[in-house]
C-alpha positions in Angstrom: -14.9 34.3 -13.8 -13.4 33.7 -17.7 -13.5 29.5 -18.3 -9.8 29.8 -19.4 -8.8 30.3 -16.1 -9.7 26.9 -15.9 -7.9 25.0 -18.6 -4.2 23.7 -18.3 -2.2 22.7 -21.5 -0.2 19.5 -21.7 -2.6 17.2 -21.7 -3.2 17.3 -18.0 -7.3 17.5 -16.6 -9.4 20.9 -16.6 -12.1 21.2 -13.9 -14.7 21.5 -16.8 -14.2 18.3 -18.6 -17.3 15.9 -18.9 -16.0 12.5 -16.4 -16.6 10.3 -19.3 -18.9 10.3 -22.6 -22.0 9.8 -22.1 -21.4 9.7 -17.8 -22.9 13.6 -17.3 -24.4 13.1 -13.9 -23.6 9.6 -13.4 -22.6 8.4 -10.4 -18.5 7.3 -11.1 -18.1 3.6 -9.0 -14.3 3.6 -8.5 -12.5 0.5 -6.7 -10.1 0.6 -3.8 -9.1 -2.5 -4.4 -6.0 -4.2 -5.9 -6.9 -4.7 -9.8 -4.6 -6.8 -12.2 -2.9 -4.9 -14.3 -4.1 -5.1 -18.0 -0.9 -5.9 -19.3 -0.3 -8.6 -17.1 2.4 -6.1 -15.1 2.0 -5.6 -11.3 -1.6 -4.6 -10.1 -2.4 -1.1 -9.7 -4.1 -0.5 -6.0 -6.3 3.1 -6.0 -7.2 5.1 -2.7 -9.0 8.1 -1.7 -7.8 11.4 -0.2 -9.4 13.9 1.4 -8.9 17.6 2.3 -7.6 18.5 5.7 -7.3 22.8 6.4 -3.9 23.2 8.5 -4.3 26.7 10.5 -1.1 25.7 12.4 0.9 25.5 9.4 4.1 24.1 10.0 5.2 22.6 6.8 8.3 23.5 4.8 7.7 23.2 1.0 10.5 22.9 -1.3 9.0 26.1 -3.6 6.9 27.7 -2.0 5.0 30.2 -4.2 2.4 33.1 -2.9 0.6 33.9 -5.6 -1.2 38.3 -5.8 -4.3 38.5 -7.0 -6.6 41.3 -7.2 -10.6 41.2 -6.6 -10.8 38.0 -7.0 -8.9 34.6 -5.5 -8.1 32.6 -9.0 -9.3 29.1 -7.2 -12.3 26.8 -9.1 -14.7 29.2 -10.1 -13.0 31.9 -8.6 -13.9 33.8 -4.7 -14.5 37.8 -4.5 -12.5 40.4 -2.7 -12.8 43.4 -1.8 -9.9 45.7 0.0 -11.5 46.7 3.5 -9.6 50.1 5.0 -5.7 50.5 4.4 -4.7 46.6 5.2 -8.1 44.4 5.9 -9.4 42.6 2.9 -12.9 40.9 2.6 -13.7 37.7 1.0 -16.3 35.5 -0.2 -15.1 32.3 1.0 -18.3 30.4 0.1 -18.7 31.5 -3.8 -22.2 32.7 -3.6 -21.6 36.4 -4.6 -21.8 38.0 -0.9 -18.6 38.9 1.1 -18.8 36.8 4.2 -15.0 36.9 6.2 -12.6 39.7 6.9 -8.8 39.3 7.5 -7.3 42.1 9.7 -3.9 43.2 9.4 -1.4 41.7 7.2 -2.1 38.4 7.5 -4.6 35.5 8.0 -6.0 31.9 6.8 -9.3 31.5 5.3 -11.0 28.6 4.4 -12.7 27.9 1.2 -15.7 26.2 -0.1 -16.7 26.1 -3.8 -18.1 24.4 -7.1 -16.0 23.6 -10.1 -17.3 24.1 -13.2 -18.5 20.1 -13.3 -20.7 21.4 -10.2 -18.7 19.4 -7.5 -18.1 20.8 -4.5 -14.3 21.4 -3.2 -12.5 22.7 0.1 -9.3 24.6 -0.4 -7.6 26.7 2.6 -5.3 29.5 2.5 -2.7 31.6 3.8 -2.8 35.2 3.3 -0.9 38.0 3.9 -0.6 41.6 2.4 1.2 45.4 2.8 -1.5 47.7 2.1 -1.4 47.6 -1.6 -1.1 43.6 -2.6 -2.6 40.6 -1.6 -0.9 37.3 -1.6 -2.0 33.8 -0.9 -0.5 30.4 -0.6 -2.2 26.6 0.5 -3.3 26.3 3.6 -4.0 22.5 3.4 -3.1 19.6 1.5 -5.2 16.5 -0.1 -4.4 13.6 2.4 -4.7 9.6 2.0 -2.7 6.7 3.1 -0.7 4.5 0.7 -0.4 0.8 2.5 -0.8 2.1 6.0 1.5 5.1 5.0 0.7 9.0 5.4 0.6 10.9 2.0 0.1 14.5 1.8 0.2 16.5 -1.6 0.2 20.4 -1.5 -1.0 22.6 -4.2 2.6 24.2 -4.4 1.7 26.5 -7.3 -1.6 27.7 -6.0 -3.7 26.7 -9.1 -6.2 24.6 -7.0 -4.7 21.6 -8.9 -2.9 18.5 -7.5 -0.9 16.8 -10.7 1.6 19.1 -11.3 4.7 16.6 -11.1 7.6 18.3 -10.1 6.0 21.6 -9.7 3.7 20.7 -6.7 4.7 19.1 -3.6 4.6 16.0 -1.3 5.2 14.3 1.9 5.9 10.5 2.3 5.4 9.7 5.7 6.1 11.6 8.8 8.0 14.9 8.9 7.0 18.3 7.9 9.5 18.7 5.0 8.1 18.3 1.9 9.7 17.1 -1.7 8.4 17.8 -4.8 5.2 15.7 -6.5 7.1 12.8 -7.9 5.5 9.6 -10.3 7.6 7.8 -8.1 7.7 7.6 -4.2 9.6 5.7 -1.8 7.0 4.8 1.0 8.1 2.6 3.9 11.6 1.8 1.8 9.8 0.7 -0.9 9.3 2.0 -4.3 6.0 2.5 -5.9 4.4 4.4 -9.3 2.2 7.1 -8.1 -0.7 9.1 -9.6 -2.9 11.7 -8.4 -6.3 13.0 -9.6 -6.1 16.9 -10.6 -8.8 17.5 -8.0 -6.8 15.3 -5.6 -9.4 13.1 -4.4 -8.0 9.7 -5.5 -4.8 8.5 -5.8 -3.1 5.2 -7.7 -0.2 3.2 -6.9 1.6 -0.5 -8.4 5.1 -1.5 -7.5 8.1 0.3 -9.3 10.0 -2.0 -11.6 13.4 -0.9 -12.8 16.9 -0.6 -11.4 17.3 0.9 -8.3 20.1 3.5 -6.3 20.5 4.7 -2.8 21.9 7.6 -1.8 22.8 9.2 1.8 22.6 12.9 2.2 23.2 13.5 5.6 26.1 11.2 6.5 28.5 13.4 4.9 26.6 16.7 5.4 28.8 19.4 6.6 27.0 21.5 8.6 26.7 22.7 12.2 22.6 22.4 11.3 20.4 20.5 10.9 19.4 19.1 7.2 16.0 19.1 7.2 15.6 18.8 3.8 17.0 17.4 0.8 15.4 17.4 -2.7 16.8 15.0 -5.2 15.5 15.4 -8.2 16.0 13.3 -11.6 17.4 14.9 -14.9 14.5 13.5 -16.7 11.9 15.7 -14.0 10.0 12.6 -12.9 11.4 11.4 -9.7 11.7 13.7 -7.0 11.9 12.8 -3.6 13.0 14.2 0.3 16.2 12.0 0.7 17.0 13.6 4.0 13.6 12.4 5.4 16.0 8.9 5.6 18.4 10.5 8.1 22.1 9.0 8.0 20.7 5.8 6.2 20.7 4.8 2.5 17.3 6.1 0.4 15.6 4.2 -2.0 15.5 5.8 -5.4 15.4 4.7 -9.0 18.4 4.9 -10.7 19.4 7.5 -13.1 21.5 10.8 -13.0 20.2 13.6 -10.3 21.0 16.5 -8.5 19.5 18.7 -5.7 17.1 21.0 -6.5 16.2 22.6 -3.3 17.1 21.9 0.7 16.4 23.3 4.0 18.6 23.1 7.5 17.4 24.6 10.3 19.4 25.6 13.9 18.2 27.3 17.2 15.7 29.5 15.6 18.0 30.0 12.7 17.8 28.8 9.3 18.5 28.8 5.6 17.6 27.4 2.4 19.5 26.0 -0.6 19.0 25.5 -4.7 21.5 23.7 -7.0 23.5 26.7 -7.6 26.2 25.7 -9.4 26.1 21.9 -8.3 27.1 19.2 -10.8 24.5 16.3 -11.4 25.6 12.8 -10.3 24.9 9.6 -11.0 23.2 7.0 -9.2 23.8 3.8 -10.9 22.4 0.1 -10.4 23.3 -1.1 -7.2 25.0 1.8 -5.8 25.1 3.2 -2.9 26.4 6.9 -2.7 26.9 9.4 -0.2 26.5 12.7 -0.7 29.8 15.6 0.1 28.6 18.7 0.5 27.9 21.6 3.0 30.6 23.5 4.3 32.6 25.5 4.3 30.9 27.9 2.3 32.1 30.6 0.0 30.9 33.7 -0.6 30.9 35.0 -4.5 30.5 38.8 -4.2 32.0 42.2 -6.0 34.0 44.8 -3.9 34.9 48.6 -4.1 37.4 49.9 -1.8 37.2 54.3 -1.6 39.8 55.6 0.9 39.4 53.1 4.1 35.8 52.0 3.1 35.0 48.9 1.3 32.0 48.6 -0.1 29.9 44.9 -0.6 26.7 44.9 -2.8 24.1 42.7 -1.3 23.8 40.3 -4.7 26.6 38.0 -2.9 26.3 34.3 -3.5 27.2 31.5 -1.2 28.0 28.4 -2.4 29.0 25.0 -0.5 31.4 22.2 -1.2 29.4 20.4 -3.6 28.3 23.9 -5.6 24.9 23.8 -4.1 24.3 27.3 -3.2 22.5 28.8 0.0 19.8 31.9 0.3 17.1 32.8 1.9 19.1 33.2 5.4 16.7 33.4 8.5 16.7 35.6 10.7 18.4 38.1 7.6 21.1 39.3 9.8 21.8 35.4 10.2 23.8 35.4 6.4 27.6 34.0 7.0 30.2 36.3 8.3 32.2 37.9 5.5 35.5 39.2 7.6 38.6 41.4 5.8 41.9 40.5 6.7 45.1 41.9 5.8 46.7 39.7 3.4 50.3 40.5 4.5 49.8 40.2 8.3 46.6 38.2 8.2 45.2 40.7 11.2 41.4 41.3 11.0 40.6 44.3 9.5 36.5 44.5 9.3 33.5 42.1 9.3 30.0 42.1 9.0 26.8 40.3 7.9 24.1 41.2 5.7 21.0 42.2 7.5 17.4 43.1 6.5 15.8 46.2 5.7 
């Protein structure tokens, strides 16, 4: 595989970096212990994480990315494929050259077992699924550690078998399957704390955050006949992200500053949709405050129109947007999208309605 598929660019780690001058080889001693901070600030407390595969995957990521590929699966130092018949695909899942696992069918999860170019060994899972002519894969695990007593998982969100992406990978505090993004801030247990992760995602740091502080209440004033599953506020400045909905109809613990909500999920007896800013204004969270959020319905739907004879004709690029602007897509199952009805506007009688369905 080239090296440069290796290397990132803003100053973030690359898999083939020595650990520290003169270190080649060494064994790295690294504390999980509380450590005072050099500056005299609050201490900085470190923990490990570990990778756990999830087969059953049942986890709803803010982003979520698959990523085609072809020949090979871009991860560490790269795994071989090889198309097997018109959909099966073969794969070398522990880098040594020989195809070892097939994947009938459209779909499957694979795990993965390498070497970086440093020569450590790492475990990366994934989803797969394909229509005869692509391959696609997503993660299929997360790196997983506690942070005092509480659950962290962080999710390689944009496949490139690196955990440091802030705002571009993702993360859950806690219980709950919905996922924010990978904030340098997290509220665990109510509380605030700075948070770092590794690139490889085997260790993890933590101190207390100091600064002013908000709270904010998405679901109190949620309109909706769902429910919100998800709710990703996310700073104007890109470094705090986090799943206020995971705080149900009570106030969440956030820095202060001016966000809005980048992405959302609600869900309904088998039906559901997701949501992007769309044309939502950001809002302020000042000192102190305490805000609730109003937004959800009703919806409106932003769409052209021809109208031949007695036919009217909708193209599919509508847009549906809620009270607060935030917009909805991705409606499941596809014949699930709102109702869009035609009424005569001097009677108001029902003319036509319909939905948008899939293909």
């Amino acid at each position: 595989m080239n090296k440069s598929k290796l290397e990132r660019t803003g100053g973030h780690m690359t898999a083939r970096r020595a650990l520290l001058p003169g270190l080649a080889g060494a064994l790295l001693a690294i504390p999980l212990f509380a450590a005072p901070a050099a500056d005299g600030g609050a201490a900085v407390e470190t923990f490990a994480l570990k990778y756990r595969a999830m087969e059953k995957w049942d986890v709803i990521l803010p982003e979520e990315q698959w990523t085609s590929f072809e020949n090979e699966i871009p991860i560490g130092e790269g795994f071989l494929t090889k198309k097997a018949g018109p959909l099966g695909l073969e794969v070398d899942t522990n880098a040594d050259g020989k195809l070892d696992e097939k994947v009938r069918g459209v779909k499957g999860f694979l795990k993965l077992r390498g070497k970086n170019s440093e020569g450590s060994v790492f475990n990366y899972a994934i989803r797969l699924k394909g229509n005869g002519k692509t391959w696609r894969y997503a993660p299929g695990g997360a790196v997983v550690g506690k942070l005092k007593g509480i659950l962290v998982k962080v999710f390689d969100q944009n496949n490139n078998g690196f955990y440091d992406d802030y705002g571009t990978d993702a993360m859950i505090v806690g219980k709950g399957g919905a996922a924010g993004l990978l904030s340098k801030v997290v509220n665990a247990g109510g509380a605030l704390y700075n948070f770092e992760i590794s690139a490889d995602g085997m260790q993890a740091s933590f101190s207390p955050f100091v600064g002013e502080t908000a709270s904010i209440d998405v679901c109190s004033d949620y309109d909706s006949r769902g429910k919100l599953i998800a709710a990703v506020v996310s700073s104007e400045d890109g470094e705090h992200h986090f799943n206020a909905a995971a705080g149900g109809k009570k106030p969440f613990l956030v820095p202060a500053g001016t966000y809005t909500v980048s992405s959302g999920y609600v869900t309904k007896a088998g039906e559901s949709v997701h949501m992007r800013t769309g044309k939502m204004v950001p809002f302020a969270l000042k000192p102190g405050q305490v805000r609730d959020l109003e937004w959800g319905g009703p919806v409106v739907a932003e769409f052209d129109y021809t109208v031949n004879e007695e036919t009217i004709t909708v193209p599919p690029n509508v847009a549906f947007f809620g009270r607060a602007g935030e917009e909805y897509h991705t409606f499941w199952p596809e014949a699930k999208s709102p109702k869009i009805i035609v009424t005569d506007k001097k009677t108001n009688k029902v003319l036509t309605s319909g939905r948008f369905g899939g293909c």
